[in-house]
C-alpha positions in Angstrom: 0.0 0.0 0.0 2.9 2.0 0.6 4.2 2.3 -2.8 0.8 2.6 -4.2 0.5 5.5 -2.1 3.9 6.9 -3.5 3.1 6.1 -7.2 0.2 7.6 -6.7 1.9 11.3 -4.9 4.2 11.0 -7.5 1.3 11.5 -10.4 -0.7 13.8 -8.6 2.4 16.1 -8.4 3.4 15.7 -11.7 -0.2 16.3 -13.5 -0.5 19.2 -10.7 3.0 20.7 -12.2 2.8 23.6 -15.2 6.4 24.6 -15.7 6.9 22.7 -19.2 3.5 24.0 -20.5 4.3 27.4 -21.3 7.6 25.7 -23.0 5.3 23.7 -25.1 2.6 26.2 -26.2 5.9 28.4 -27.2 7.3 25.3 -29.3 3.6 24.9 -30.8 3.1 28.5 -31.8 6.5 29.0 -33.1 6.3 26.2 -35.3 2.9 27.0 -36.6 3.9 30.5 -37.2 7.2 29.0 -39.3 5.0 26.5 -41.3 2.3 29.4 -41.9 5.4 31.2 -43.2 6.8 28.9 -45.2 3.6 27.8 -46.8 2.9 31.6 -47.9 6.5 31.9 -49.2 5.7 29.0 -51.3 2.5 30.2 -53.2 3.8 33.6 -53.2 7.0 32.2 -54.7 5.3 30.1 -57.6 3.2 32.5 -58.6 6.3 35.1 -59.0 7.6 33.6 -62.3 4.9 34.7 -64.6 4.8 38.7 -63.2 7.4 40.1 -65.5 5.8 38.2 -68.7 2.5 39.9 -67.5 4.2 43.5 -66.3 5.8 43.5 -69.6 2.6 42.3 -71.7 0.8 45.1 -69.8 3.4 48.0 -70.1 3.6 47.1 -74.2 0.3 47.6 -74.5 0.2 51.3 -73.3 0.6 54.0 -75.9 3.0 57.0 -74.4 1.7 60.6 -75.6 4.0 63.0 -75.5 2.1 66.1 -76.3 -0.9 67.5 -74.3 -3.3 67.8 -77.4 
């Protein structure tokens, strides 16, 4: 009974202690922050390699007046 007893102060102290916690919602945030980051960087990346074909297709298609008439 004794070590039952013991086990049992054991668990109750450690479910009872928070001092990781705020370690591990820092660990969690960070990384979902990172991933979030990385994910955008992604999509924002692919998406960069057709801009100057369409800045250029767009710019062409301007006509520059060069008097006020």
């Amino acid at each position: 009974m004794m070590l039952r007893d013991q086990i049992h102060c054991c668990l109750d102290r450690f479910r009872r202690d928070e001092a990781g916690a705020v370690t591990t919602d820092w660990v969690l945030l960070t990384s979902l922050v990172i991933g979030i980051s990385v994910a955008a960087t992604s999509v924002v990346w692919s998406n960069m390699g057709k801009l100057p074909d369409d800045i250029a297709s767009t710019a062409s298609a301007y006509e520059i007046t060069t008097s006020f008439d």
